[in-house]
PDB file of the backbone (N, CA, C, O) and the ligand in Angstrom, with CONECT records:
HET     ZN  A 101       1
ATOM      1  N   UNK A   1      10.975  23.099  -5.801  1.00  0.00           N
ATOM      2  CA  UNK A   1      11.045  22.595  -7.168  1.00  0.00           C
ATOM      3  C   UNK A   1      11.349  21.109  -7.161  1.00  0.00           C
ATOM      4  O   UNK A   1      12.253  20.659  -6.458  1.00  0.00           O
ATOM      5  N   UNK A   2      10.594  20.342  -7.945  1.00  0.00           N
ATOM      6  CA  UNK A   2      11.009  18.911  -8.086  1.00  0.00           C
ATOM      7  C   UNK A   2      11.406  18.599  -9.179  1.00  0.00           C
ATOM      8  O   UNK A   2      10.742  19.031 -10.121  1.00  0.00           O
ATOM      9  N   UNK A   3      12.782  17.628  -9.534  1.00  0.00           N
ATOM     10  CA  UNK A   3      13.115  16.914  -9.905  1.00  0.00           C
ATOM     11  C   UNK A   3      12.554  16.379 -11.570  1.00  0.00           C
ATOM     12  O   UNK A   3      11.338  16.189 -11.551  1.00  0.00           O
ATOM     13  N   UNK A   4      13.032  16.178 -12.608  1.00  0.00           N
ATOM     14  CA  UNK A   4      12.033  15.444 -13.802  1.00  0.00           C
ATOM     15  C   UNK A   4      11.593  14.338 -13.479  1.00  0.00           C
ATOM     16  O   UNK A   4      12.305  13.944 -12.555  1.00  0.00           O
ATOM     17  N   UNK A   5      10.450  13.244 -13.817  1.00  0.00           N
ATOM     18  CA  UNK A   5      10.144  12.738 -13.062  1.00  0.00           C
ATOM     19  C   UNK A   5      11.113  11.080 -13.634  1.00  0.00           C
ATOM     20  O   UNK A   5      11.746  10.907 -14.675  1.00  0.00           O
ATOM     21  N   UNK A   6      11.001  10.627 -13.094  1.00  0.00           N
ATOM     22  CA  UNK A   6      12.000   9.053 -12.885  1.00  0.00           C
ATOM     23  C   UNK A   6      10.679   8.398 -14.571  1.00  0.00           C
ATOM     24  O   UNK A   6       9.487   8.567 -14.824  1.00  0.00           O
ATOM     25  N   UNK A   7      11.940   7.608 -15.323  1.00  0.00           N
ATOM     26  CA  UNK A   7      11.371   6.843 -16.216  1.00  0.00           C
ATOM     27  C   UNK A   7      10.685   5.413 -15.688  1.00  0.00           C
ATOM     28  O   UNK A   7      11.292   4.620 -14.969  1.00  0.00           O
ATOM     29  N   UNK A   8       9.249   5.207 -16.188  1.00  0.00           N
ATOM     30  CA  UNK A   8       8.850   4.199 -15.466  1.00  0.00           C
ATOM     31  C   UNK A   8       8.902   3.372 -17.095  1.00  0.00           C
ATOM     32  O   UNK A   8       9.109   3.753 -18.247  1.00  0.00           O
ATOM     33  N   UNK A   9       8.560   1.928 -16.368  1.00  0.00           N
ATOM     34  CA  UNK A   9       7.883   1.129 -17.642  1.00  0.00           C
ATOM     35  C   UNK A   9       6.730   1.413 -18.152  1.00  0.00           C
ATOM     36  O   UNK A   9       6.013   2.407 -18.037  1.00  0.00           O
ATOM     37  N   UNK A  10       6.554  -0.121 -19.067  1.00  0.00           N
ATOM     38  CA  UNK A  10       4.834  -0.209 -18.912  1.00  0.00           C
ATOM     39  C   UNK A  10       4.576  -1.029 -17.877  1.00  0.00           C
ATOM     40  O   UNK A  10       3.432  -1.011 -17.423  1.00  0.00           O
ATOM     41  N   UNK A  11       5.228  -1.610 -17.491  1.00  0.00           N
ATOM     42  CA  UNK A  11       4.663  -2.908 -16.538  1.00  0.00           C
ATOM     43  C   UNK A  11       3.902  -1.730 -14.689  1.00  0.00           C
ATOM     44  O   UNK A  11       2.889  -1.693 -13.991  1.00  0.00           O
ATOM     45  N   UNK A  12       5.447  -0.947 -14.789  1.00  0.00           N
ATOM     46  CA  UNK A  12       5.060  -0.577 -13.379  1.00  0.00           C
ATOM     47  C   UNK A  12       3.853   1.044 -13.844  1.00  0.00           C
ATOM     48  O   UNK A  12       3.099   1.579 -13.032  1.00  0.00           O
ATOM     49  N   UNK A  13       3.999   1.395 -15.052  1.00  0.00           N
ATOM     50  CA  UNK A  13       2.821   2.445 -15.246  1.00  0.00           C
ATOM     51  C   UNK A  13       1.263   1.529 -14.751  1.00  0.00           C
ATOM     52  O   UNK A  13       0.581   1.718 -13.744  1.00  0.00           O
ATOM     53  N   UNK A  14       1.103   0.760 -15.605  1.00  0.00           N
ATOM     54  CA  UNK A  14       0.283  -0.219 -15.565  1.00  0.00           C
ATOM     55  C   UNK A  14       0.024  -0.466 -14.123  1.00  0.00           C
ATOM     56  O   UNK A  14      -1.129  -0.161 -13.818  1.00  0.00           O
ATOM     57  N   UNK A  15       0.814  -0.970 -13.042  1.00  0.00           N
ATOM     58  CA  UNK A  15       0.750  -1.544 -11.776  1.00  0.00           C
ATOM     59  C   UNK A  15       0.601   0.013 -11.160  1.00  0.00           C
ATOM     60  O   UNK A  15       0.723  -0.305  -9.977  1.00  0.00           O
ATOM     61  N   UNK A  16       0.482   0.982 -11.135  1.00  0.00           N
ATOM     62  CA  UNK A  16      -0.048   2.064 -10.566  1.00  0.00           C
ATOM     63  C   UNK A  16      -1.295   2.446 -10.905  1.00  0.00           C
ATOM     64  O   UNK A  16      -1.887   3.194 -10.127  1.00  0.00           O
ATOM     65  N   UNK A  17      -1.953   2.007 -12.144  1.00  0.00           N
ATOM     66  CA  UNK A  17      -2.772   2.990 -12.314  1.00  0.00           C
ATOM     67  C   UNK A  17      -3.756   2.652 -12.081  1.00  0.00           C
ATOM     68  O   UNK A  17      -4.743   2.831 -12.795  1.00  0.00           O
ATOM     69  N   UNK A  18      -3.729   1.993 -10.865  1.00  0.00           N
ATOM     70  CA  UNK A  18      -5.272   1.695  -9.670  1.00  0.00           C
ATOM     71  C   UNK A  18      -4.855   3.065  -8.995  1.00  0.00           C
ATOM     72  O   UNK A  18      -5.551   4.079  -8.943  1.00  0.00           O
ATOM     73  N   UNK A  19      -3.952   2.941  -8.636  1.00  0.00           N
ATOM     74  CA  UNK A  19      -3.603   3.927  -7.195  1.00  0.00           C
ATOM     75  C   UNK A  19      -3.612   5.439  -7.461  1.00  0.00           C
ATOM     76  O   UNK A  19      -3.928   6.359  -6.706  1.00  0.00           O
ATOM     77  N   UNK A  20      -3.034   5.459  -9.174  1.00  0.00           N
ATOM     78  CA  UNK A  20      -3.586   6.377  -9.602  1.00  0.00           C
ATOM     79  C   UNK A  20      -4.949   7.125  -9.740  1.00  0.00           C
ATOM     80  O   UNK A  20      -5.224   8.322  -9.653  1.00  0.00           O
ATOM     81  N   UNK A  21      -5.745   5.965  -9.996  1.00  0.00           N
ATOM     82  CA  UNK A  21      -7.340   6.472 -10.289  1.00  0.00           C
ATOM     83  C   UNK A  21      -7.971   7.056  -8.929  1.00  0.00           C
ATOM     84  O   UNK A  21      -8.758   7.974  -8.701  1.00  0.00           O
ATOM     85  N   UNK A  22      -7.061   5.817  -7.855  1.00  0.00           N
ATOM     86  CA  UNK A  22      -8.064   5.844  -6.760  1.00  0.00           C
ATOM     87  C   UNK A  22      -7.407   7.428  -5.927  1.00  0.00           C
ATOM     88  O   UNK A  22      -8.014   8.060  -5.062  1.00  0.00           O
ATOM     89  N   UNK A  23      -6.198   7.731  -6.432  1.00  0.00           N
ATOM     90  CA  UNK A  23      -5.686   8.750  -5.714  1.00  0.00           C
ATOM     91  C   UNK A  23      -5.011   8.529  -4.410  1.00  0.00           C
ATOM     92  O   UNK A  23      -5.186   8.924  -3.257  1.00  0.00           O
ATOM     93  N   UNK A  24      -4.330   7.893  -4.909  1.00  0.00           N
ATOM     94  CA  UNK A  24      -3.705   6.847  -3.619  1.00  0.00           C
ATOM     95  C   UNK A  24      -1.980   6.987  -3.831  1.00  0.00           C
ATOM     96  O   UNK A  24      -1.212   6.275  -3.185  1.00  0.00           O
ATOM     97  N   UNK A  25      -1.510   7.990  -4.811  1.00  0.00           N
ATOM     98  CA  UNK A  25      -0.177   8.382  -4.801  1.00  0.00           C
ATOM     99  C   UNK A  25       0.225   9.496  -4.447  1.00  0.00           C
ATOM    100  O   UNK A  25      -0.599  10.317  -4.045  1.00  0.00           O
ATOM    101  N   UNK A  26       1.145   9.708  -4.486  1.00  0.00           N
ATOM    102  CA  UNK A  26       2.482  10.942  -3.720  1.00  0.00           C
ATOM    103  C   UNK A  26       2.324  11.619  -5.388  1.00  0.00           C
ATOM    104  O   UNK A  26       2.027  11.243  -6.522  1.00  0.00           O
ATOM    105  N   UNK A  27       2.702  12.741  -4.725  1.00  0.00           N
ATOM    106  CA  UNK A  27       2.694  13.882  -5.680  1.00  0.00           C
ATOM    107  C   UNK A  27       4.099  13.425  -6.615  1.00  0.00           C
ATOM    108  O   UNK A  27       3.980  13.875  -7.755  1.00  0.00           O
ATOM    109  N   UNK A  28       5.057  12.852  -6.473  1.00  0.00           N
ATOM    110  CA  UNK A  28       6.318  12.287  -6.758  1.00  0.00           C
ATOM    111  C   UNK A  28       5.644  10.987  -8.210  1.00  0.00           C
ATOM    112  O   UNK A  28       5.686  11.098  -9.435  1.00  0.00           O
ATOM    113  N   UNK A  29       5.237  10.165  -7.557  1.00  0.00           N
ATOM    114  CA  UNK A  29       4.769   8.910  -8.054  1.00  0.00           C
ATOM    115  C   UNK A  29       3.394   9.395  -9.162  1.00  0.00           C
ATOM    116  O   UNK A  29       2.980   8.562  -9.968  1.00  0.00           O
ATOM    117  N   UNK A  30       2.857  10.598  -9.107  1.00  0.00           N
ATOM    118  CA  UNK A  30       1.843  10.741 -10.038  1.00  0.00           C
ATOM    119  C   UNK A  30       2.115  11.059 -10.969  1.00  0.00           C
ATOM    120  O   UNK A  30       1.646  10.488 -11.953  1.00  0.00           O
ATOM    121  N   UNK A  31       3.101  12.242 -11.117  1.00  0.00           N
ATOM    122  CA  UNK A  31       4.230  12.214 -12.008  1.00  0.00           C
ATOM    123  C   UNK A  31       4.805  11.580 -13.053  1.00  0.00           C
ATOM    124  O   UNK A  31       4.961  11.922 -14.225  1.00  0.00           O
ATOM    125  N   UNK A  32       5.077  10.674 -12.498  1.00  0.00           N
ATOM    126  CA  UNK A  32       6.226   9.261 -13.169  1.00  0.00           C
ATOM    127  C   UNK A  32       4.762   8.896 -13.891  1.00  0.00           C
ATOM    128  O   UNK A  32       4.768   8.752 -15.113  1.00  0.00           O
ATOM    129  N   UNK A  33       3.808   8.781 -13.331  1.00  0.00           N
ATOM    130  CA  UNK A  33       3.000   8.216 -14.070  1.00  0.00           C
ATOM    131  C   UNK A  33       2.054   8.816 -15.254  1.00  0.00           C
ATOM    132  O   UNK A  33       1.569   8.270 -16.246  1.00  0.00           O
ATOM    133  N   UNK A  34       2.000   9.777 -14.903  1.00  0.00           N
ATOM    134  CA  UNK A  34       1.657  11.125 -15.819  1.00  0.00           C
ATOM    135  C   UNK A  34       2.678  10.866 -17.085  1.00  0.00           C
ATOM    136  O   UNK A  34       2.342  10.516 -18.216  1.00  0.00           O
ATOM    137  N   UNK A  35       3.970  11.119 -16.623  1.00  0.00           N
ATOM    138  CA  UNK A  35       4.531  11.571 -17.798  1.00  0.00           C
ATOM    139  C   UNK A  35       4.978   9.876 -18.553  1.00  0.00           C
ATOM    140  O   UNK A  35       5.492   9.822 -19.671  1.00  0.00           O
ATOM    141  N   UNK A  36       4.732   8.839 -17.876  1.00  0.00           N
ATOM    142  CA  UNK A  36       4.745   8.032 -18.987  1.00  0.00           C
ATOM    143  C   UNK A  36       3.693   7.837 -19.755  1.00  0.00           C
ATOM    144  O   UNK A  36       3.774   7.352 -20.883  1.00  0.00           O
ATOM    145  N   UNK A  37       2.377   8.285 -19.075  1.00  0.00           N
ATOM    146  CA  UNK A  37       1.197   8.220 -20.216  1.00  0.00           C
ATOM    147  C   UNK A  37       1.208   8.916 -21.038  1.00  0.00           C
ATOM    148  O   UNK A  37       0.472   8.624 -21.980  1.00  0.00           O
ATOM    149  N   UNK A  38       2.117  10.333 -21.152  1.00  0.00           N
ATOM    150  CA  UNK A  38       2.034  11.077 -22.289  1.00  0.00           C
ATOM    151  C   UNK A  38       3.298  10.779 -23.215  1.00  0.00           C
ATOM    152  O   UNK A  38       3.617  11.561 -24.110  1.00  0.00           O
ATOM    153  N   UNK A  39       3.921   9.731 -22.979  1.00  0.00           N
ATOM    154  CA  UNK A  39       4.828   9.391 -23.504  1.00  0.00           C
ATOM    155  C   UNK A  39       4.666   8.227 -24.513  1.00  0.00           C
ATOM    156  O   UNK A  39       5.333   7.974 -25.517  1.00  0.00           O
ATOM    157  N   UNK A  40       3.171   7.328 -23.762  1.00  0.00           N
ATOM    158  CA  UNK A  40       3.036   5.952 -24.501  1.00  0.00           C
ATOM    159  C   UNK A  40       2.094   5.506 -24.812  1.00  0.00           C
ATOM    160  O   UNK A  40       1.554   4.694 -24.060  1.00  0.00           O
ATOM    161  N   UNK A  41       1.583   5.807 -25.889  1.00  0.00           N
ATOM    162  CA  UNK A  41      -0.019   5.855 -26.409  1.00  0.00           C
ATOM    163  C   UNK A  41      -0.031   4.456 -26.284  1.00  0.00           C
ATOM    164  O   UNK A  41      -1.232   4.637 -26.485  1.00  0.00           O
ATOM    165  N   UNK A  42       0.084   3.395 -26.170  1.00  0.00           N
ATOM    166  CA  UNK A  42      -0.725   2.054 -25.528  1.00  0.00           C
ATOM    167  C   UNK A  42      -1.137   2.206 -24.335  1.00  0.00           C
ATOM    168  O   UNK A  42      -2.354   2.086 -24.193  1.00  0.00           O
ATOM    169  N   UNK A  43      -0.258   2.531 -23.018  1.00  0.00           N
ATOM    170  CA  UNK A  43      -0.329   2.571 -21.998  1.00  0.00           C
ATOM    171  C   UNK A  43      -1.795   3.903 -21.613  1.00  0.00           C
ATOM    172  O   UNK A  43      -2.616   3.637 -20.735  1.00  0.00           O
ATOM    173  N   UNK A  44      -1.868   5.082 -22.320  1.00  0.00           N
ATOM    174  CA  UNK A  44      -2.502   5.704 -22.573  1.00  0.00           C
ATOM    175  C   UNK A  44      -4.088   5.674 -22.616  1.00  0.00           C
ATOM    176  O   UNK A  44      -4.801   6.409 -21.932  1.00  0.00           O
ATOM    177  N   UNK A  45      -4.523   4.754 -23.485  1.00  0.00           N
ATOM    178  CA  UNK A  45      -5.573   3.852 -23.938  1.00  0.00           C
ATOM    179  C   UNK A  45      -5.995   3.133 -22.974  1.00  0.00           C
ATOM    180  O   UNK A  45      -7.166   3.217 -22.604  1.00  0.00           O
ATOM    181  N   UNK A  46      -4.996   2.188 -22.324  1.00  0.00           N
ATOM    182  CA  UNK A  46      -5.443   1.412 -21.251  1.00  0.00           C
ATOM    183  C   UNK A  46      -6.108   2.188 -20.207  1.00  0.00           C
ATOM    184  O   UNK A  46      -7.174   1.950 -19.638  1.00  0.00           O
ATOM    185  N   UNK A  47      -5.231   3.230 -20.045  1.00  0.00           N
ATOM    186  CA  UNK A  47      -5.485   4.369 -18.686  1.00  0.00           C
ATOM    187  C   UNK A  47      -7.179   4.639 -18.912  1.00  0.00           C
ATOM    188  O   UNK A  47      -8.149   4.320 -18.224  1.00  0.00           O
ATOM    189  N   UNK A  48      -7.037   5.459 -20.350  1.00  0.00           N
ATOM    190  CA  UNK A  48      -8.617   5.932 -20.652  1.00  0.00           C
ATOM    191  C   UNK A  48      -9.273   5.123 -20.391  1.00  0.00           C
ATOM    192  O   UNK A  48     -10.122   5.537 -19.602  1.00  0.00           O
ATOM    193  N   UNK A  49      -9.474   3.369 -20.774  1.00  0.00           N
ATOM    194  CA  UNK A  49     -10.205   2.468 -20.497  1.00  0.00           C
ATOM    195  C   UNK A  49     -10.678   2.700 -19.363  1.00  0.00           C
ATOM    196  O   UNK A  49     -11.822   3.129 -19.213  1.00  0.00           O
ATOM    197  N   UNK A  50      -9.653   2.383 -18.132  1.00  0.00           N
ATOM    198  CA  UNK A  50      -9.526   1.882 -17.101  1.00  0.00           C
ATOM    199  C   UNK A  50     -10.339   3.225 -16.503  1.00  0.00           C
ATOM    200  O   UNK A  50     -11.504   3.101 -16.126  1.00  0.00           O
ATOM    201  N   UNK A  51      -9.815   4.198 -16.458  1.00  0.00           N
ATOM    202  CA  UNK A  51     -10.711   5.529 -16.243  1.00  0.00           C
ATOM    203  C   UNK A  51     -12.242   5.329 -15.825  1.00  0.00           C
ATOM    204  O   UNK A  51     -12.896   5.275 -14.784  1.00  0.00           O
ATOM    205  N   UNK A  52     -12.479   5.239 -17.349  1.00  0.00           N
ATOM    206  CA  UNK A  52     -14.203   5.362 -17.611  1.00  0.00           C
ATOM    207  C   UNK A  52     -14.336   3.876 -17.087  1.00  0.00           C
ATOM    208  O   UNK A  52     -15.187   3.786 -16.202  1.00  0.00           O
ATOM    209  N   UNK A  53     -13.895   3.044 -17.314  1.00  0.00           N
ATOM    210  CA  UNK A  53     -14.460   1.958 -16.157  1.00  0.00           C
ATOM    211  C   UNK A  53     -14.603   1.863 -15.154  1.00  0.00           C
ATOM    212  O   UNK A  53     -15.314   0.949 -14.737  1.00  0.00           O
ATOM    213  N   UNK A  54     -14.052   2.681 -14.365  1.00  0.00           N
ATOM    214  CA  UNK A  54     -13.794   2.584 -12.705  1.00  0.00           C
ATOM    215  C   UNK A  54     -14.871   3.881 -12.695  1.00  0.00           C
ATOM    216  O   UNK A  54     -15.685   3.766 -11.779  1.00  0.00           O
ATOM    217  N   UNK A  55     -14.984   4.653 -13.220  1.00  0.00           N
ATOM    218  CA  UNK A  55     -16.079   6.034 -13.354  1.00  0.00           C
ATOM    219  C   UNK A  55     -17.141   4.744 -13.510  1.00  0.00           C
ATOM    220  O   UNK A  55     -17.102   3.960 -12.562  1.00  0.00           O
ATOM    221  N   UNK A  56     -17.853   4.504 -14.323  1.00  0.00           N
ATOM    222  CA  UNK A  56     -18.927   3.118 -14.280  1.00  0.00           C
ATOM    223  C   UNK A  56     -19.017   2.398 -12.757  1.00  0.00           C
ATOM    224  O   UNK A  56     -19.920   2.550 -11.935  1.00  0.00           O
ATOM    225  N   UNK A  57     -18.038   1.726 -12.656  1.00  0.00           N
ATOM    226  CA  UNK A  57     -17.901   0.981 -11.359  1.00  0.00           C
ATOM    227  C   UNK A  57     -18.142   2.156 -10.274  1.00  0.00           C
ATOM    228  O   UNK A  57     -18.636   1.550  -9.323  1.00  0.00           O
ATOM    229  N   UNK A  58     -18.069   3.244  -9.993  1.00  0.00           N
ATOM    230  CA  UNK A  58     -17.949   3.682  -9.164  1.00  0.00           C
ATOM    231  C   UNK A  58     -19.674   4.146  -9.084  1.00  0.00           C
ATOM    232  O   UNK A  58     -20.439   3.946  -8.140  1.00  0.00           O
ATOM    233  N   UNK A  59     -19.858   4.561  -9.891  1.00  0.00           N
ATOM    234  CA  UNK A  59     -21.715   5.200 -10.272  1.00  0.00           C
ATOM    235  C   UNK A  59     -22.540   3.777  -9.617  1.00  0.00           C
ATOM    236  O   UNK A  59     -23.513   3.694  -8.868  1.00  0.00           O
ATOM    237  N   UNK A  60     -21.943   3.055 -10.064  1.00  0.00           N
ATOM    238  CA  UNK A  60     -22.582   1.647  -9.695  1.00  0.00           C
ATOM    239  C   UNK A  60     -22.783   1.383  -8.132  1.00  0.00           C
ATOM    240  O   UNK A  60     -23.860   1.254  -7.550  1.00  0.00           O
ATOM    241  N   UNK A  61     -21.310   1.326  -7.508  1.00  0.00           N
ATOM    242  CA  UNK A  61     -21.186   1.299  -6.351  1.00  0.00           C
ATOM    243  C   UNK A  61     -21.443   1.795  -5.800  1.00  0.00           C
ATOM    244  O   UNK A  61     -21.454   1.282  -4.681  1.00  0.00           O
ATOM    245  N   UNK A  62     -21.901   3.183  -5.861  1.00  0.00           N
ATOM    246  CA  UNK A  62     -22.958   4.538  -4.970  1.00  0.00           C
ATOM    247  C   UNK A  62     -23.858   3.533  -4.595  1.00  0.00           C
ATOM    248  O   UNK A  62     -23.979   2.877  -3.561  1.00  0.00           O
ATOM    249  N   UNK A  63     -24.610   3.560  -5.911  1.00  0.00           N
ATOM    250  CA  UNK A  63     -26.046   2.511  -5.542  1.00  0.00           C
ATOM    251  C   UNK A  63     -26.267   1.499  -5.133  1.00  0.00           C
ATOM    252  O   UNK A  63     -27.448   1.309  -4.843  1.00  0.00           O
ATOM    253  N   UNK A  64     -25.304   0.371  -4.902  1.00  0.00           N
ATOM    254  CA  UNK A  64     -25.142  -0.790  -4.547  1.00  0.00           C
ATOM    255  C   UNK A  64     -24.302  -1.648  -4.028  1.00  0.00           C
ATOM    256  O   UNK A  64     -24.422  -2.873  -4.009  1.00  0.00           O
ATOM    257  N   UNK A  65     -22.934  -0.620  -3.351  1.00  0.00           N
ATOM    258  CA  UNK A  65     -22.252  -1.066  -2.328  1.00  0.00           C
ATOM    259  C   UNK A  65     -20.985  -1.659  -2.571  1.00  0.00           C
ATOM    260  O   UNK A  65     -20.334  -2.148  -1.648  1.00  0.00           O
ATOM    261  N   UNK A  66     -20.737  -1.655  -3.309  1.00  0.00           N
ATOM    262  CA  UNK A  66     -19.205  -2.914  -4.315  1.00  0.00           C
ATOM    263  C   UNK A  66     -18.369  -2.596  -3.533  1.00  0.00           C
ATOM    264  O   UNK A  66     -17.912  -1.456  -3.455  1.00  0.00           O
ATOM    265  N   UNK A  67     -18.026  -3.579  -2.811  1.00  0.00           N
ATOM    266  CA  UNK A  67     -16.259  -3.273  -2.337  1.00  0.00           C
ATOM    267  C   UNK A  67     -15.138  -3.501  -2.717  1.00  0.00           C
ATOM    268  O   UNK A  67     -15.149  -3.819  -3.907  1.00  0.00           O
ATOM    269  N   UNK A  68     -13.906  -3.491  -2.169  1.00  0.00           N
ATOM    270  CA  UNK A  68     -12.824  -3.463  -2.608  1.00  0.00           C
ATOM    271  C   UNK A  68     -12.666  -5.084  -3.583  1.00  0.00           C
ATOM    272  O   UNK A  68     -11.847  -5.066  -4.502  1.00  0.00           O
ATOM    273  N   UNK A  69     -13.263  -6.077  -3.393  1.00  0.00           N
ATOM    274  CA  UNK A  69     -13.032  -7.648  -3.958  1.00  0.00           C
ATOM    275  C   UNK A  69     -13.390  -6.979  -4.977  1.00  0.00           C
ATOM    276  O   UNK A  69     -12.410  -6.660  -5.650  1.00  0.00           O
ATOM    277  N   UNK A  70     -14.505  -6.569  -5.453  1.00  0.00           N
ATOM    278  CA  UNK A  70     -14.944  -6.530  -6.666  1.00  0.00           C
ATOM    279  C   UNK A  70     -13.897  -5.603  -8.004  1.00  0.00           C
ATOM    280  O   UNK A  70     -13.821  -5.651  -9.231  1.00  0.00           O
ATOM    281  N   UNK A  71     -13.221  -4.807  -6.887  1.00  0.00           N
ATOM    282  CA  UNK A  71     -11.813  -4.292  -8.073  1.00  0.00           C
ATOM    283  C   UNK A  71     -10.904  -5.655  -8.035  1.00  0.00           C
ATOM    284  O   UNK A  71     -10.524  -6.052  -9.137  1.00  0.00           O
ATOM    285  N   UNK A  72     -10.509  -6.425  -6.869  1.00  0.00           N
ATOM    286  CA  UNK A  72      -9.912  -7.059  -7.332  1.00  0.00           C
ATOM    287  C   UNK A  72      -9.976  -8.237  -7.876  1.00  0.00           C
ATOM    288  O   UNK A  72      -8.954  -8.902  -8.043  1.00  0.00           O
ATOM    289  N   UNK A  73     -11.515  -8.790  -8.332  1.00  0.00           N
ATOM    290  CA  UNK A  73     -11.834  -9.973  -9.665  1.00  0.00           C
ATOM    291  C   UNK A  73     -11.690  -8.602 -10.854  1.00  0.00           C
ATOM    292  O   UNK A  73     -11.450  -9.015 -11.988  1.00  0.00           O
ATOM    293  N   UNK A  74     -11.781  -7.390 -10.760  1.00  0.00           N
ATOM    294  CA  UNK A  74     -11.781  -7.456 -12.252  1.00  0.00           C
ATOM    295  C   UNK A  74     -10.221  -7.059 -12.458  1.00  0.00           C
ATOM    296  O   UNK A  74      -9.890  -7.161 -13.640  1.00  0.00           O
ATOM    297  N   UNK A  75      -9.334  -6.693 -11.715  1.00  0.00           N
ATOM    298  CA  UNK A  75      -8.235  -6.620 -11.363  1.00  0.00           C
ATOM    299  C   UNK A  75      -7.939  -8.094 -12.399  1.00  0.00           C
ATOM    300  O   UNK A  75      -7.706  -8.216 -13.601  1.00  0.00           O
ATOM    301  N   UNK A  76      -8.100  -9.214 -11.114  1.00  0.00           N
ATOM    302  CA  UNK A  76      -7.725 -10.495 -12.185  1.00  0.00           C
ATOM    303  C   UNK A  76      -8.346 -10.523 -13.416  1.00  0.00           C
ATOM    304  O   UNK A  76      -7.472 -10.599 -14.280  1.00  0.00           O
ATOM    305  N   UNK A  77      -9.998 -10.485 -14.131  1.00  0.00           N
ATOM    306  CA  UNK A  77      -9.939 -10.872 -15.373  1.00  0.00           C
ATOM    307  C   UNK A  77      -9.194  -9.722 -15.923  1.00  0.00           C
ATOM    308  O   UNK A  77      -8.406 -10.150 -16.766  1.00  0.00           O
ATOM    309  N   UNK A  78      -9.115  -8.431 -15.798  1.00  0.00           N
ATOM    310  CA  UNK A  78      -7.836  -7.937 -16.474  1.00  0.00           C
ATOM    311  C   UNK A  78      -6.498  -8.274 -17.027  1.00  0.00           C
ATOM    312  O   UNK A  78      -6.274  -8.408 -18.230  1.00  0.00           O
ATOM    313  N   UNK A  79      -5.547  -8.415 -15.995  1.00  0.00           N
ATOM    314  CA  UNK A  79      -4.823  -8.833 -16.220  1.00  0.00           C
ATOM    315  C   UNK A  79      -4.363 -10.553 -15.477  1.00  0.00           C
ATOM    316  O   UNK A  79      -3.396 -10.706 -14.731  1.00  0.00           O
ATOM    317  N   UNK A  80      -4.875 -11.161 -15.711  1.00  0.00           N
ATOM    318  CA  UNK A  80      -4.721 -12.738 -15.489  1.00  0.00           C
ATOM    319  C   UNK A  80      -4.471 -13.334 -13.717  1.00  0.00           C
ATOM    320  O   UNK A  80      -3.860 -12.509 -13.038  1.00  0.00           O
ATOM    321  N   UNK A  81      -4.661 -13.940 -13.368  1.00  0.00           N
ATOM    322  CA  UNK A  81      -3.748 -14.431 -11.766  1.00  0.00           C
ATOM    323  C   UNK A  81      -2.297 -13.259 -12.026  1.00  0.00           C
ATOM    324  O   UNK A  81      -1.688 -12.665 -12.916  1.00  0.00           O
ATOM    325  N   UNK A  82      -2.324 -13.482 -10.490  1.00  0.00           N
ATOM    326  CA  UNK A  82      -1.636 -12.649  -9.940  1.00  0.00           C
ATOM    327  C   UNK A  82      -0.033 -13.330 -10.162  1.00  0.00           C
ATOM    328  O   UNK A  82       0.094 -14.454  -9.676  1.00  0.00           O
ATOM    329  N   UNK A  83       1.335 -12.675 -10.933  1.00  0.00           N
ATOM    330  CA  UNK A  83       2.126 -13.347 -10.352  1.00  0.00           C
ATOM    331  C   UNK A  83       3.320 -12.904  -9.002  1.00  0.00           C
ATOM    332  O   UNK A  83       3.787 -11.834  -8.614  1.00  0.00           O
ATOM    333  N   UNK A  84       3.464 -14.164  -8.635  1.00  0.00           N
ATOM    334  CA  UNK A  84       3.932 -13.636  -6.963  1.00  0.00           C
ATOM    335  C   UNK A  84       5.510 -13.923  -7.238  1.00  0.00           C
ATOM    336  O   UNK A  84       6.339 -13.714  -6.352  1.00  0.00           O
TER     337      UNK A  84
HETATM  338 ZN    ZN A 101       3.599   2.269 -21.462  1.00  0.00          ZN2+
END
């Protein structure tokens, strides 16, 4: 049995939900992220966006090869330069 899951933000919902899409989290961490999307209809929206976009991008990339750069320019026009 696990645990309820840990309250995330938006900032760090947001900063997962590549890893989310791509399936790149712990059964722990999908969670947290799960249950803040059903918690925060902005964050929510974005997700759906981001979803069916990366579903697009991905149909695309069958046919024509896109690698990892190409998530991360739209990564940046998404959300702006990176801050470090
Ligand atoms: Zn949120």
């Amino acid at each position: 049995m696990s645990a309820a899951p840990r309250s995330i933000d938006c900032r760090e919902a947001v900063e997962r939900l590549y890893e989310y899409l791509d399936q790149e989290l712990t059964p722990e961490v999908r969670a947290e992220v799960e249950h803040h999307l059903r918690s925060c209809a902005g964050c929510f929206r974005h997700f759906d966006f981001e979803r069916a976009f990366l579903r697009f991008l991905e149909a695309r990339a069958r046919g024509r090869g896109a690698g990892p750069e190409v998530k991360q320019r739209i990564l940046r026009e998404l959300f702006g330069p990176e801050e470090a």
